[in-house]
C-alpha positions in Angstrom: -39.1 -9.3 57.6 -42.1 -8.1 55.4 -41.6 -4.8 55.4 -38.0 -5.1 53.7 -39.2 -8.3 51.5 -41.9 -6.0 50.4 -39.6 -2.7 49.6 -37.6 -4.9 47.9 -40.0 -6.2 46.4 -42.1 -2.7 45.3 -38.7 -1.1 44.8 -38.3 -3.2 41.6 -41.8 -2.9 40.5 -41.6 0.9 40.8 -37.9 1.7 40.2 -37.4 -0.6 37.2 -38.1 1.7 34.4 -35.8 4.9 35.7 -32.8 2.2 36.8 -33.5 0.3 33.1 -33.1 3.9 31.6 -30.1 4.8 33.5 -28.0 1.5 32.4 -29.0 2.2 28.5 -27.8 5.2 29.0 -24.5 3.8 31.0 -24.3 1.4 27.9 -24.6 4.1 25.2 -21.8 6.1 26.7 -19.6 3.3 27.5 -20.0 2.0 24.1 -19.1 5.7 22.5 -16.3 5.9 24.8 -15.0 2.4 24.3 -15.7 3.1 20.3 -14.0 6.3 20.6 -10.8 4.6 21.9 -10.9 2.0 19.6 -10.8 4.9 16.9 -8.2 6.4 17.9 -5.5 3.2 18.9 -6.6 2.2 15.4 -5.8 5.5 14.2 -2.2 6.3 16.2 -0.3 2.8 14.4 -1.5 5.0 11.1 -0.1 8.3 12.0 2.7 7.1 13.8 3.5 5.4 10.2 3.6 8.3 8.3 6.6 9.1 10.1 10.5 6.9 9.4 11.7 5.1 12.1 14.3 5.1 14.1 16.2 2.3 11.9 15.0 3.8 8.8 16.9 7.3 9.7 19.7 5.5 10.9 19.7 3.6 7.5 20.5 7.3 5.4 22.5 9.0 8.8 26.1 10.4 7.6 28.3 8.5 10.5 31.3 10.4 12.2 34.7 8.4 12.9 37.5 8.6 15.2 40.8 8.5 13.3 43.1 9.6 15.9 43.9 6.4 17.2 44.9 4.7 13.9 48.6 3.7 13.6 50.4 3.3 10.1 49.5 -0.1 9.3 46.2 -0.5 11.3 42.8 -0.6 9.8 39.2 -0.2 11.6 36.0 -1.3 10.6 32.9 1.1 11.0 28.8 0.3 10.5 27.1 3.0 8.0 23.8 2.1 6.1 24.3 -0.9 7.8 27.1 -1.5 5.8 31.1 -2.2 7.3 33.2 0.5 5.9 37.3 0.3 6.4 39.5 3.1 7.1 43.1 2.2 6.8 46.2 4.0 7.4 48.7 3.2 4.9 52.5 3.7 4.7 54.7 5.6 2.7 56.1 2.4 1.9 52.9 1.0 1.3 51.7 3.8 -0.7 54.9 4.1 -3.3 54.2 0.1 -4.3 50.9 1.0 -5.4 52.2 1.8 -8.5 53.9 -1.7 -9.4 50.7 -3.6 -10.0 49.1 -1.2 -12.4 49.3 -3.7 -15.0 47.6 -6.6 -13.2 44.5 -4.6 -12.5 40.8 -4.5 -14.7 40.6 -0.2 -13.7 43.7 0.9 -12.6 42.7 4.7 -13.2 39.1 4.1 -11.7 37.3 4.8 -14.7 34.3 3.4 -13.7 32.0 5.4 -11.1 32.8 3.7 -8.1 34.0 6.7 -6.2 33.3 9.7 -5.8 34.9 13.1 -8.3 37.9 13.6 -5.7 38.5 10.2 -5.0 39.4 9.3 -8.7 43.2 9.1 -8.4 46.2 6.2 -7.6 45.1 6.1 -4.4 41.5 6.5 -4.1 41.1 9.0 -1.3 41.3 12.9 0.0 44.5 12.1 1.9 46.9 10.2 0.5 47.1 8.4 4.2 44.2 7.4 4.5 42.0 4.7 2.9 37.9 5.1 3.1 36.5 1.8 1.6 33.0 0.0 1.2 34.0 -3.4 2.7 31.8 -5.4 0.4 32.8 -7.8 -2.3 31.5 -6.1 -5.7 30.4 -9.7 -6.7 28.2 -11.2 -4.7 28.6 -9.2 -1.5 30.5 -11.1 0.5 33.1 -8.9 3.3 36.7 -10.0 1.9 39.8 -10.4 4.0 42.2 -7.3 5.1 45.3 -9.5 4.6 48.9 -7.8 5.4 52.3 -9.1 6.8 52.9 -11.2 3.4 49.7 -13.0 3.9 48.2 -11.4 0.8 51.7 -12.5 -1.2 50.2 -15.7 -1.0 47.6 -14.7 -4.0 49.4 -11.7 -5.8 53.5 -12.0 -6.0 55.1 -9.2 -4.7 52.2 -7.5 -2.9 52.5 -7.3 1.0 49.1 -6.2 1.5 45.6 -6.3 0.0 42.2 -7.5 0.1 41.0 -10.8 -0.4 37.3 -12.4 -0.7 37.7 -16.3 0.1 34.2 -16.9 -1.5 35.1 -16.9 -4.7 38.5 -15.5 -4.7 38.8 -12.2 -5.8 41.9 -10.1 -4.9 41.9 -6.2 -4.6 44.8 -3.8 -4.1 45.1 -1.6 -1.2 43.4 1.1 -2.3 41.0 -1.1 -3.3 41.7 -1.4 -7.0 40.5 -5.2 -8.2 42.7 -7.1 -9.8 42.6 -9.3 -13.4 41.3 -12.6 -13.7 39.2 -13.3 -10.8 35.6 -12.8 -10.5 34.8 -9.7 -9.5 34.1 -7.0 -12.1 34.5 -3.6 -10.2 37.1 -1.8 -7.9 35.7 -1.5 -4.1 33.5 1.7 -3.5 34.6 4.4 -1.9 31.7 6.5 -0.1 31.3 10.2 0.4 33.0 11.7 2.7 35.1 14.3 4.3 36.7 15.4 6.8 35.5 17.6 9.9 39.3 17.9 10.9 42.5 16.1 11.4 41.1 13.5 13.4 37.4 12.8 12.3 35.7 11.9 8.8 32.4 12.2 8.2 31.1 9.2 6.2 27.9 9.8 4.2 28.7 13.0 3.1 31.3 15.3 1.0 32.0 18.7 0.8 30.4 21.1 -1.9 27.6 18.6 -2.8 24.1 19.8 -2.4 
């Protein structure tokens, strides 16, 4: 019992200074190492900022959209910029009354830049067909109504179909022309785009810009 109290004991008295050496030097690299990591889980949050995020490039992506499926009549909604963007399909019918409310509207020629060069005409749009619109209000943002079936003759006489904002009651045309009197200042805007072929537009962008 001695014998293993006493190299116990003599084992600390003569081993103490190499095993005291060995734990500094234990410490000192554990300390680098931990130091190190620390360095560089500080340092990956910084590089991984330099680059956009996932949100921020979907923010600025152009969008495609299905148009097959859109019968005369019928509009869809679509997300891009984190915006709702309407695509409607209107009617000959719908198309030749245009025309008959010229004289109730603030910019019935579009003169003010809220489309782009090849959508400044009656109807707003490449195609004739189809309508590509920024579904937000022009004066304070709001998402206004896509009222058709005589609903919208309930705030303009005579027009079947149009747009209206129940926040503060501003009435747009369907091809998103804003009418007099009411609050709203501007026509909808119409975004860039184009189309990829008969069936797909490609919101964001148009063709010959840079």
């Amino acid at each position: 019992m001695s014998n293993v109290s006493l190299d116990a004991h003599d084992s600390s008295k003569t081993e103490n200074q190499p095993v005291s050496s060995n734990r500094r030097r234990f410490l000192t690299v554990a300390t680098s190492v931990v130091g190190g990591i620390g360095v560089v889980g500080a340092a990956v949050p910084f590089i991984a900022s330099w680059n956009p995020s996932i949100k921020a490039k979907a923010a600025g992506a152009d969008i495609e959209a299905d148009i097959s499926k859109i019968l005369p009549g019928q509009l869809i909604r679509v997300i891009w910029r984190s915006k709702p963007v309407w695509i409607a399909r209107r009617t000959p019918e719908l198309l030749a009354s245009l025309a008959n409310f010229d004289d109730q509207l603030k910019d019935p020629n579009s003169d003010e830049e809220q489309q782009p060069a090849f959508a400044k005409n009656q109807y707003r749009s490449l195609k004739e067909e189809y309508l590509v619109l920024v579904g937000i209000c022009t004066h304070l943002g709001c998402s206004p109504q896509h009222l058709k079936d005589g609903a919208f003759e309930e705030y303009v006489e005579g027009a079947p179909e149009g747009f209206f904002c129940p926040c503060h009651g501003s009435k747009f045309d369907m091809a998103g022309r804003v009418f007099q009197n009411v609050p709203a200042g501007l026509n909808l805007v119409v975004p860039p785009y184009m189309y990829i072929d008969d069936n797909t537009i490609l919101i964001g962008s148009e063709e010959g810009a840079a």
